[in-house]
MIDOSE-1310 file (N, C-alpha, C; in nm, 2 decimals, decimal comma, always signed):
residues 235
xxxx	+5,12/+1,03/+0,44/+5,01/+0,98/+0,52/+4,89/+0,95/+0,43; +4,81/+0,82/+0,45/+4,68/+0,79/+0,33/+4,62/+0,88/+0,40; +4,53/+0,90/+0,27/+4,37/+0,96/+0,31/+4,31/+0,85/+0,36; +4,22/+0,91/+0,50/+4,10/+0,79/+0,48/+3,95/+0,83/+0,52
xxxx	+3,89/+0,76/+0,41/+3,79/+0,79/+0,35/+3,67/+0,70/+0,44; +3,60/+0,77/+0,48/+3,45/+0,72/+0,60/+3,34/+0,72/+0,55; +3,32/+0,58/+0,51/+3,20/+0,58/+0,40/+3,10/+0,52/+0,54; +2,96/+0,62/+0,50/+2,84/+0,59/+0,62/+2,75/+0,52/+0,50
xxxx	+2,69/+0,39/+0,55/+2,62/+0,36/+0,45/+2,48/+0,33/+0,53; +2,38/+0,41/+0,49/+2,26/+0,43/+0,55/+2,18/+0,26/+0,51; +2,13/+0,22/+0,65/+2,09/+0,13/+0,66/+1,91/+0,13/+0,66; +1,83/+0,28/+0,62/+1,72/+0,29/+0,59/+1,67/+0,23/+0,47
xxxx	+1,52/+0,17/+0,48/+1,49/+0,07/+0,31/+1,37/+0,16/+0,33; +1,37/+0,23/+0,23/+1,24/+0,27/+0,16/+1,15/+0,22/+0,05; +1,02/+0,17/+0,10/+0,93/+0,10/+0,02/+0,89/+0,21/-0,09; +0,91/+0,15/-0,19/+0,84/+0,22/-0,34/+0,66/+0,24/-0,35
xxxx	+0,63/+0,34/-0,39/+0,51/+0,27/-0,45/+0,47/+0,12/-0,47; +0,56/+0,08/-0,57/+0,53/-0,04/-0,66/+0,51/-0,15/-0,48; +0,60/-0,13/-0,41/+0,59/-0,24/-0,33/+0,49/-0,23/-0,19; +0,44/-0,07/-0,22/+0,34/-0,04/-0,11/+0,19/-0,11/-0,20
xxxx	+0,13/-0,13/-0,32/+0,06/-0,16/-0,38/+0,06/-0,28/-0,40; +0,18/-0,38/-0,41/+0,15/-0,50/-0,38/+0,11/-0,59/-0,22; +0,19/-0,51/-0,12/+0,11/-0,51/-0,02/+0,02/-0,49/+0,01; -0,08/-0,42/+0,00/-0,24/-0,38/-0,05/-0,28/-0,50/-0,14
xxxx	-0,25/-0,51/-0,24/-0,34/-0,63/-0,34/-0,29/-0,79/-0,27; -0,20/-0,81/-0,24/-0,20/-0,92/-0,16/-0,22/-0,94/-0,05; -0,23/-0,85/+0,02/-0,25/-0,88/+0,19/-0,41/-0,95/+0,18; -0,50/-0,86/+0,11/-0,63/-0,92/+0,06/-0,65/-1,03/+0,02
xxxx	-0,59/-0,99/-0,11/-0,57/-1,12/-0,18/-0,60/-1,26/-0,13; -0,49/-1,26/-0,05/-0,47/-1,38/+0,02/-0,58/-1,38/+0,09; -0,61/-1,34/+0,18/-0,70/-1,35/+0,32/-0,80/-1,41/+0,24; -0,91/-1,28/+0,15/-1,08/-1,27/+0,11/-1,10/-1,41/+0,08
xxxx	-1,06/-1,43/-0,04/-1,06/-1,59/-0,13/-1,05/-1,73/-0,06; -0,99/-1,68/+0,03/-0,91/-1,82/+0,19/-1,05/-1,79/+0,27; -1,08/-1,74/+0,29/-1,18/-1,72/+0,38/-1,32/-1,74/+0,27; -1,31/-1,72/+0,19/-1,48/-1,80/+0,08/-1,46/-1,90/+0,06
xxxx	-1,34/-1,91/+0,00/-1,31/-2,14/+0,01/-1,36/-2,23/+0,09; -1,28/-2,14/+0,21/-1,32/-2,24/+0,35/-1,42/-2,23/+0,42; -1,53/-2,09/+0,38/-1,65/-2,12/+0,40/-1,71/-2,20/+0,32; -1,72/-2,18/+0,21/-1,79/-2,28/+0,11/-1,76/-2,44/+0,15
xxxx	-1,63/-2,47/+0,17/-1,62/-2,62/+0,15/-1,65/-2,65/+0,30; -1,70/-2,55/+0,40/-1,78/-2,61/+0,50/-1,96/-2,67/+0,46; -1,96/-2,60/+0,39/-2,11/-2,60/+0,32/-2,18/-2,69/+0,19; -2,08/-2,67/+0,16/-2,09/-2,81/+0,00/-1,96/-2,87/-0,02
xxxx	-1,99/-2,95/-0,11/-1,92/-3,08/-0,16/-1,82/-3,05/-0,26; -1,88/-2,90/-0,34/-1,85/-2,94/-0,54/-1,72/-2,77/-0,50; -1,62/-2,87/-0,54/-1,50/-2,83/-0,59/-1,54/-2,70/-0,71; -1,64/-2,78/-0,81/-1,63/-2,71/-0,91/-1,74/-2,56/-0,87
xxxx	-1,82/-2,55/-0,77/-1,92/-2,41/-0,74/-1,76/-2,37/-0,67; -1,70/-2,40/-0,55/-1,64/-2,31/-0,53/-1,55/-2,23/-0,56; -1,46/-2,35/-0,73/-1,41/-2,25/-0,79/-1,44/-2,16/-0,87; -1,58/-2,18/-0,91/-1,64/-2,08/-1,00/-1,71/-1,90/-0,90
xxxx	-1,73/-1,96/-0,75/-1,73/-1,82/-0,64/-1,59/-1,78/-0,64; -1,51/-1,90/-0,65/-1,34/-1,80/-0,57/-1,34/-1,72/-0,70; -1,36/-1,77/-0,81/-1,25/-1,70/-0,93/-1,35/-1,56/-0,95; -1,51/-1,58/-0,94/-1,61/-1,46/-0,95/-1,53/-1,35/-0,79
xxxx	-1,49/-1,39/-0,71/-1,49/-1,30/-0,61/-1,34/-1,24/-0,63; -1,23/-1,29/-0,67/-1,10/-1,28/-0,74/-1,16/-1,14/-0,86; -1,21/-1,17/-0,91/-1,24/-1,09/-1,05/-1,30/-0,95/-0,99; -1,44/-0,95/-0,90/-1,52/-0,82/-0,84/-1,37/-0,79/-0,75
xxxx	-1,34/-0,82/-0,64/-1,24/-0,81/-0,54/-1,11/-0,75/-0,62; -1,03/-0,76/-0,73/-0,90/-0,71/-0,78/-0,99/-0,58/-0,87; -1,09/-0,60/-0,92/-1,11/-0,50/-0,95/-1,23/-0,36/-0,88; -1,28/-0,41/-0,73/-1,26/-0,31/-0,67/-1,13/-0,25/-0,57
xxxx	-1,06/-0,34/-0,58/-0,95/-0,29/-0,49/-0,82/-0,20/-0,61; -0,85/-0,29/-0,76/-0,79/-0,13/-0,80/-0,84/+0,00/-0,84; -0,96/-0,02/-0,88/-1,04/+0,08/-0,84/-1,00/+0,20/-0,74; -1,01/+0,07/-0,62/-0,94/+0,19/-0,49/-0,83/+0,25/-0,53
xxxx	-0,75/+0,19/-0,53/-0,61/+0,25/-0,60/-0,61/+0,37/-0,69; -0,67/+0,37/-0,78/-0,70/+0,42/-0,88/-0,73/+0,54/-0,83; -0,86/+0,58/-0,77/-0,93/+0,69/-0,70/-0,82/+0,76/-0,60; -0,72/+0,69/-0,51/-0,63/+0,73/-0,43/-0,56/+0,82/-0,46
xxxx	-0,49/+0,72/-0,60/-0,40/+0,82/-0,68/-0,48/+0,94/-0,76; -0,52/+0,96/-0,79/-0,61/+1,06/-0,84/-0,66/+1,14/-0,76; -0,69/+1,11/-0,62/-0,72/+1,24/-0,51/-0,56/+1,26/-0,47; -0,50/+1,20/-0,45/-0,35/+1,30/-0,47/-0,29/+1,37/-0,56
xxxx	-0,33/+1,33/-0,71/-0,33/+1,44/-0,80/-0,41/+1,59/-0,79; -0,51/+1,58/-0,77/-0,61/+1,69/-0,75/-0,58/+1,75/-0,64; -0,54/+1,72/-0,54/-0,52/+1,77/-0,41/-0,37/+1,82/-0,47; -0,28/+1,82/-0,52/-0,18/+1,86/-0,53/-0,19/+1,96/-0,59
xxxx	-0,24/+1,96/-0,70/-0,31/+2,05/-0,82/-0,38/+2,16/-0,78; -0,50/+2,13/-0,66/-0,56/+2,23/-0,60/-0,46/+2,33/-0,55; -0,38/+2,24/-0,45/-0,31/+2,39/-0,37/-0,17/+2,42/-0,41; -0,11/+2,36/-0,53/-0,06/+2,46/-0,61/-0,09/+2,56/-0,68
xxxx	-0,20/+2,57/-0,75/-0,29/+2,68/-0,78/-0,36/+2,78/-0,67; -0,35/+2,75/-0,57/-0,39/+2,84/-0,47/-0,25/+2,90/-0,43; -0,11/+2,85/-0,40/+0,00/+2,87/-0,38/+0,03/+2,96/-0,47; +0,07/+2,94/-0,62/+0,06/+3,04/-0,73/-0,03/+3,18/-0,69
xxxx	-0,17/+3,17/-0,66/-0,23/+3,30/-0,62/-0,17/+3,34/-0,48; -0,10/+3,31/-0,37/-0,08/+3,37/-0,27/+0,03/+3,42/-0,32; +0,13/+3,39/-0,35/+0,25/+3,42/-0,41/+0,18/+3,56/-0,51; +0,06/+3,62/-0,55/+0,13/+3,68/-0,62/+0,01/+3,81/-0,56
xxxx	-0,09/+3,78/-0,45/-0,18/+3,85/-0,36/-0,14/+3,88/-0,24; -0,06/+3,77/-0,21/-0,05/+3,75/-0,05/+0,19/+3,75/-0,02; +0,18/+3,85/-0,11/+0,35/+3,82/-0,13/+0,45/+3,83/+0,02; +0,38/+3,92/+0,06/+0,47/+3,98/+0,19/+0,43/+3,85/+0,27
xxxx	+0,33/+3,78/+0,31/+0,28/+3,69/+0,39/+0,39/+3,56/+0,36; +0,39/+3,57/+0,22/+0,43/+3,43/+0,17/+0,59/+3,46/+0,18; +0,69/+3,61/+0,18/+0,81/+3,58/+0,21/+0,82/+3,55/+0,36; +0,74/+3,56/+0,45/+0,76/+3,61/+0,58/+0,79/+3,40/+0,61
xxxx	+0,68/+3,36/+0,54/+0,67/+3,19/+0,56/+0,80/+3,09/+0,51; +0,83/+3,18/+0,40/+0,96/+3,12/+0,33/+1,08/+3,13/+0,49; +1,11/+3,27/+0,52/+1,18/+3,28/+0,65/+1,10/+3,22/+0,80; +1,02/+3,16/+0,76/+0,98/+3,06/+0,91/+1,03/+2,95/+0,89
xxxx	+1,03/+2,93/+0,76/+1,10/+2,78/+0,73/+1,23/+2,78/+0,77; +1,33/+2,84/+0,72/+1,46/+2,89/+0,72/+1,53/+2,91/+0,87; +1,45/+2,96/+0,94/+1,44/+3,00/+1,10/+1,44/+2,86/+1,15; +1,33/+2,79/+1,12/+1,29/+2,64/+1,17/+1,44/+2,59/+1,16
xxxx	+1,52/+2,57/+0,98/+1,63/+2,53/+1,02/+1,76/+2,55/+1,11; +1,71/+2,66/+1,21/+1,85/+2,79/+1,25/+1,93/+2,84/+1,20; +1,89/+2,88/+1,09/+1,96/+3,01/+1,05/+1,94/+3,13/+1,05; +2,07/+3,15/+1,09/+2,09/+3,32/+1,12/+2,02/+3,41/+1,07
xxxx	+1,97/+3,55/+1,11/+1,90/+3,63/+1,03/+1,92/+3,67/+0,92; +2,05/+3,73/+0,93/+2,11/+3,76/+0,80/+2,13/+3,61/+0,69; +2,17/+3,51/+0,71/+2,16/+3,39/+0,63/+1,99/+3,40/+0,56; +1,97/+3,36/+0,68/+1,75/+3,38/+0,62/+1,73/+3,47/+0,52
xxxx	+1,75/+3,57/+0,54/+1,73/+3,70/+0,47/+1,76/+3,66/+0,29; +1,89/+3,63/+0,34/+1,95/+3,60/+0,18/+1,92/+3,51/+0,10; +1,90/+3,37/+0,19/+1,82/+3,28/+0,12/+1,69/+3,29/+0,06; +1,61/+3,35/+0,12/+1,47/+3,38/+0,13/+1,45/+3,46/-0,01
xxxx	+1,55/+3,59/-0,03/+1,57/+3,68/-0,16/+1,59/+3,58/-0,25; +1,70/+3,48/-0,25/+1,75/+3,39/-0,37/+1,60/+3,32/-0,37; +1,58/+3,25/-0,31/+1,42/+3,14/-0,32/+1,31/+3,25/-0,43; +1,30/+3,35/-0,38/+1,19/+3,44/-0,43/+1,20/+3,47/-0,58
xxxx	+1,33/+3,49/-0,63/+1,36/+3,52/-0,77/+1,31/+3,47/-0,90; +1,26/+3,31/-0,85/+1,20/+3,25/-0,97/+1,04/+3,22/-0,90; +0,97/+3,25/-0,94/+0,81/+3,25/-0,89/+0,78/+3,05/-0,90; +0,84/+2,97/-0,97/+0,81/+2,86/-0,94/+0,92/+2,76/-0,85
xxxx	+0,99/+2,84/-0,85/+1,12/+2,77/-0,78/+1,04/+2,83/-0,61; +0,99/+2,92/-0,64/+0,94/+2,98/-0,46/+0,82/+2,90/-0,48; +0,75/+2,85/-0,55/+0,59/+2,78/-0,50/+0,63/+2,63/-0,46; +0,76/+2,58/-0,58/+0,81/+2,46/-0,51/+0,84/+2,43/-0,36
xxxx	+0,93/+2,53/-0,35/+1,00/+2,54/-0,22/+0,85/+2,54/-0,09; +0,76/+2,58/-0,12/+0,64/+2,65/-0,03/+0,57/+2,52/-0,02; +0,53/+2,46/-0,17/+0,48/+2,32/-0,20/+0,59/+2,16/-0,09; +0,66/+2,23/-0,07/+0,74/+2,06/-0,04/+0,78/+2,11/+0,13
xxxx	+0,79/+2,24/+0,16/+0,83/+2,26/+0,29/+0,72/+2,32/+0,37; +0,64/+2,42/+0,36/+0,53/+2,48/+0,42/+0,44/+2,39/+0,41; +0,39/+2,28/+0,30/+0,26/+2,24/+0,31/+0,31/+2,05/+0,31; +0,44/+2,04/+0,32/+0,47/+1,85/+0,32/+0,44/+1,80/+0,15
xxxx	+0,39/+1,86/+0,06/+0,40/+1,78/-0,02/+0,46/+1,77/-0,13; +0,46/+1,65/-0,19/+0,58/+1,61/-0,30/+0,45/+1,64/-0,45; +0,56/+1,62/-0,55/+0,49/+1,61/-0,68/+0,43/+1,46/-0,71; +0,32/+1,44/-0,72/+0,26/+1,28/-0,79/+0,35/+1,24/-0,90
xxxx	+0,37/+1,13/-0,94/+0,38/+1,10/-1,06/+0,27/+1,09/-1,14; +0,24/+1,14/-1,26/+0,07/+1,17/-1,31/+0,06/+1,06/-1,37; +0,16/+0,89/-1,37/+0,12/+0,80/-1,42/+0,07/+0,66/-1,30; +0,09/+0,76/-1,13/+0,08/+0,68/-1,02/-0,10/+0,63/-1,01
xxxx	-0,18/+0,70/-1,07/-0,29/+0,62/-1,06/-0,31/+0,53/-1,12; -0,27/+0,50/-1,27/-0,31/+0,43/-1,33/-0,20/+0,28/-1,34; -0,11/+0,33/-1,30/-0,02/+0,21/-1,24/-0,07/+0,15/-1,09; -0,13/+0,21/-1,00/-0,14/+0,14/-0,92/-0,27/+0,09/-0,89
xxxx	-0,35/+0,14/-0,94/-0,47/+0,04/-0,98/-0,43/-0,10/-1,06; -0,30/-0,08/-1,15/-0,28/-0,23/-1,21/-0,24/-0,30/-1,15; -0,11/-0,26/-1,03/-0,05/-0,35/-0,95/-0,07/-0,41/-0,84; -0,21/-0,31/-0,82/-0,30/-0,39/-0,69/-0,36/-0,49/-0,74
xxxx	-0,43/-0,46/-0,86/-0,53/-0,56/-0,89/-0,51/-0,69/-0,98; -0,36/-0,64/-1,00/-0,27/-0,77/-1,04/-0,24/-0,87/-0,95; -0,16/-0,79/-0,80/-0,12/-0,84/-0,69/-0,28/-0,96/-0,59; -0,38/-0,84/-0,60/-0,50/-0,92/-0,54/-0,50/-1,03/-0,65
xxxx	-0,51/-1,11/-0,76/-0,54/-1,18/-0,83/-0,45/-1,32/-0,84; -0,26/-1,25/-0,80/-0,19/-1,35/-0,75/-0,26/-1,42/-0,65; -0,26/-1,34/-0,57/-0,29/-1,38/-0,37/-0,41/-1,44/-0,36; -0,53/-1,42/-0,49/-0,64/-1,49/-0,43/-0,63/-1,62/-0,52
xxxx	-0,57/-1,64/-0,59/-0,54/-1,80/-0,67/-0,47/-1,89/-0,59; -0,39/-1,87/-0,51/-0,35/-1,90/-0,40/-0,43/-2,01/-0,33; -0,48/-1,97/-0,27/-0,60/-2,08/-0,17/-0,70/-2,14/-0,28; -0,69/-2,12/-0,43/-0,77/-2,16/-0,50/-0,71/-2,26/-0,57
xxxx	-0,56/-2,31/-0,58/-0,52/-2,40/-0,64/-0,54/-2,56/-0,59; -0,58/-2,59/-0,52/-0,60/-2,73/-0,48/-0,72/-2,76/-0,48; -0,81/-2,66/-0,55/-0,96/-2,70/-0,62/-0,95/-2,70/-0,71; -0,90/-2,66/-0,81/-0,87/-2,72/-0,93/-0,82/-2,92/-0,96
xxxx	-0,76/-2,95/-0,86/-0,69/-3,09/-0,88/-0,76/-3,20/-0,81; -0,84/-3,16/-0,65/-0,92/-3,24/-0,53/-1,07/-3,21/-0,59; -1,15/-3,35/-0,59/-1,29/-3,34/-0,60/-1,33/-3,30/-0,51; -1,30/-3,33/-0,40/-1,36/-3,33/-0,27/-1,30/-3,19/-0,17
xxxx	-1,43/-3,17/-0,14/-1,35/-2,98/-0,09/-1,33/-3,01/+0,08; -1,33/-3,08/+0,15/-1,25/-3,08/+0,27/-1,13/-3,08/+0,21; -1,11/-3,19/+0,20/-0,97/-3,26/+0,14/-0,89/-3,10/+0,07; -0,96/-3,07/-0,06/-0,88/-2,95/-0,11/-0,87/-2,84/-0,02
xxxx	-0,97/-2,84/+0,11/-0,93/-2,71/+0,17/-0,84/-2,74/+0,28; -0,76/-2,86/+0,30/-0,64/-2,91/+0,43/-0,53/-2,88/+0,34; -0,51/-2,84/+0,18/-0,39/-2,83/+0,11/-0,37/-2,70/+0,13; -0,50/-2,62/+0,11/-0,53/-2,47/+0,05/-0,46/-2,43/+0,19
xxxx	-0,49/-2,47/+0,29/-0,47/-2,43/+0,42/-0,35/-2,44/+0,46; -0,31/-2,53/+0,42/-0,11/-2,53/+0,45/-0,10/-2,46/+0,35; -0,05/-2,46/+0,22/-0,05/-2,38/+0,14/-0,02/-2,15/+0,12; -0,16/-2,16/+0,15/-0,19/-2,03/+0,19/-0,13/-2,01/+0,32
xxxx	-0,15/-2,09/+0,43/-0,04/-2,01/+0,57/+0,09/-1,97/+0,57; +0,12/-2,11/+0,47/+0,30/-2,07/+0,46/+0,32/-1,95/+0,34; +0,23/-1,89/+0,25/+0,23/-1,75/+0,19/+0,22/-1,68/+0,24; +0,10/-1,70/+0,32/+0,11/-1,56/+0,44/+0,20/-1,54/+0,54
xxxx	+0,23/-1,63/+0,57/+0,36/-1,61/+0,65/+0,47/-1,56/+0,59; +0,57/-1,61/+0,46/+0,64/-1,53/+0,38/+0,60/-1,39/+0,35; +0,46/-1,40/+0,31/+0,44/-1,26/+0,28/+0,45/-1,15/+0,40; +0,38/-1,19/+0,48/+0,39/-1,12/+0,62/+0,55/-1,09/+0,70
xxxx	+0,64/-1,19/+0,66/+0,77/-1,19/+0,72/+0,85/-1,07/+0,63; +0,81/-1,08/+0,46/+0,88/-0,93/+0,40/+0,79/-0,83/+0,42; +0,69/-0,82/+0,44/+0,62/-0,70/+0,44/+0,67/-0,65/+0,58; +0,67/-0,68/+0,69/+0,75/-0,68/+0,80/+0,92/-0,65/+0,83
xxxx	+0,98/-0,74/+0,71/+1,12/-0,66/+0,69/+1,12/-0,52/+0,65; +1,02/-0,52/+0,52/+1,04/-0,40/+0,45/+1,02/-0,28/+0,54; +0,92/-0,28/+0,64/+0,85/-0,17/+0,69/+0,94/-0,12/+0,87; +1,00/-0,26/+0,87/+1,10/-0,19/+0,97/+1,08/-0,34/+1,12
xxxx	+0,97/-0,42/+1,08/+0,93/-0,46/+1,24/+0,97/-0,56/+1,20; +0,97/-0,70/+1,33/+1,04/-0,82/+1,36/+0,95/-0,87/+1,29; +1,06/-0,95/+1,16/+0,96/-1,03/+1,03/+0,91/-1,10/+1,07; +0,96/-1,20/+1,20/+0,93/-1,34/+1,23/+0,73/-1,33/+1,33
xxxx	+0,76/-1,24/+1,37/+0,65/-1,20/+1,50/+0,56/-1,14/+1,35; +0,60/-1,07/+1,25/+0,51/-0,99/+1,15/+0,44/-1,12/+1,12; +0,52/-1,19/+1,01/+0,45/-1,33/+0,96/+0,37/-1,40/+1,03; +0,38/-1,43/+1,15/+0,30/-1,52/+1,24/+0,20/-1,48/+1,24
xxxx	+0,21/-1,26/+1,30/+0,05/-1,23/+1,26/-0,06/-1,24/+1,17; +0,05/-1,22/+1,04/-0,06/-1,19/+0,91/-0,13/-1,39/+0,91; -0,05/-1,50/+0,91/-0,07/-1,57/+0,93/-0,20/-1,62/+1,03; -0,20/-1,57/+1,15/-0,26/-1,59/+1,21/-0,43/-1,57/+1,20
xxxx	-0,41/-1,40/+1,14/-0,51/-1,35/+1,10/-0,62/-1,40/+0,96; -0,47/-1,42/+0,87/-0,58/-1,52/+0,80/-0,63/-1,67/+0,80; -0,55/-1,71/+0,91/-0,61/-1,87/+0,93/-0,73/-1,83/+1,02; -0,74/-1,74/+1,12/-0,87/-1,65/+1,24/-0,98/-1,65/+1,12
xxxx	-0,96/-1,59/+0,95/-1,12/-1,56/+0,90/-1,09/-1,71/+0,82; -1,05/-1,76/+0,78/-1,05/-1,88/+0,70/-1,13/-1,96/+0,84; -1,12/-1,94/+0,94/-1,17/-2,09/+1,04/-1,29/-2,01/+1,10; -1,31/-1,87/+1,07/-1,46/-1,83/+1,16/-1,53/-1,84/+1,02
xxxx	-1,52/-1,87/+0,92/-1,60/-1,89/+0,72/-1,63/-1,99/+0,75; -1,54/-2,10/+0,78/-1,57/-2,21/+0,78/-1,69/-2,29/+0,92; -1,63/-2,24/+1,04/-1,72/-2,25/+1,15/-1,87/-2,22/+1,12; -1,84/-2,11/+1,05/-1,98/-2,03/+1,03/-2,09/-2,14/+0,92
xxxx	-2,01/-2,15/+0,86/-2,10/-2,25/+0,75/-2,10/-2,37/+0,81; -2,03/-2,45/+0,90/-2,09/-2,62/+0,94/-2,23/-2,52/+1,05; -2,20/-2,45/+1,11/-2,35/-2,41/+1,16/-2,46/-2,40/+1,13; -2,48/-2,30/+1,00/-2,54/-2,25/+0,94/-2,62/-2,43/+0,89
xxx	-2,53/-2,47/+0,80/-2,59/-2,66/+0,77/-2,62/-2,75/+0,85; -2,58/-2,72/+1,00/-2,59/-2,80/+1,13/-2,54/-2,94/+1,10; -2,42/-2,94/+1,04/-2,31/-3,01/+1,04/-2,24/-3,06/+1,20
């Protein structure tokens, strides 16, 4: 008789860091820059002022948004840091408290008393292997990678820099900034729309309905920039 072998192959996609941070740098990206374009070239003529606002707002914009990044990862470092060190002191002031918690975990799973009991003794044996176990199940958290801030400050601020050149390329080549903002405008929707269609696969929801939104949303501030500015000139 063959063996047969039942392979389950998990159909969950887990987003990386790296791909949660270019989400973040591009979702902006795209939008901010599409929405100064197309206010500006409601307002003036010269190709060359608005490329010299988009690329000035691309430059402040990727580098406060890695910044943000930056700061993020680093209050997750600290915060991790913090109540591991507080963990380490209850572990060695608050011991009876802190086995009793090890066995609420264990309980949580249903296991038997006697099971608990034993696990709980094995857990306790190594003082860091018990703060781990306390760190990842009593309090939810994982270990940082201590190189996550300064990587994702770069990948945001790389990603915003792709995303805002984007709506900026058809000022470079058109004198005339209507004209370059009807390219920028197809252009940039059909990005946001791809972009919006994987960011949407990745995270679990209907890509097709995701893209339309992000799309939508950035053609909504690209056309209230623009609105705003033939007003403003009483165009």
């Amino acid at each position: 008789m063959k063996d047969i072998h039942l392979h389950h192959q998990e159909s969950h996609l887990k987003s990386s860091d790296l791909l949660s941070d270019i989400v973040i740098g591009m979702s902006d990206g795209l939008t901010v820059p599409f929405a100064l374009a197309a206010g500006l070239s409601g307002a003036i003529n010269s190709t060359a002022l608005i490329i010299v606002a988009g690329i000035s707002e691309i430059a402040a914009g990727s580098i406060a948004m890695g910044l943000g990044g930056y700061l993020a990862g680093k209050t997750e470092q600290d915060h991790y840091s913090s109540e591991l060190k507080r963990e380490y002191d209850e572990v060695e002031t608050k011991t009876e408290i802190e086995k009793e918690e090890v066995r609420e975990v264990f309980r949580s799973w249903g296991f038997s008393k006697e099971v608990t009991e034993q696990a709980m003794l094995e857990i306790i044996k190594d003082k860091s292997r018990w703060v781990d176990f306390m760190m990842k199940h009593e309090l939810g958290l994982e270990k940082p990678d201590p190189k996550r801030a300064q990587r994702s400050a770069f990948n945001i601020g790389l990603s915003y820099v792709v995303g805002g050149l984007v709506p900026l390329c058809p000022y470079f080549f058109i004198k005339d900034s209507v004209a370059a903002l009807k390219i920028s405008v197809v252009v940039t929707l059909i990005c946001l729309y791809i972009f919006g269609y994987f960011k949407s696969k990745i995270t679990g929801v209907n890509p097709f309905k995701g893209g339309f939104k992000v799309m939508l949303i950035g053609a909504a501030a690209a056309a209230a920039a623009f609105t705003l500015a033939r007003l403003i000139e009483g165009k």
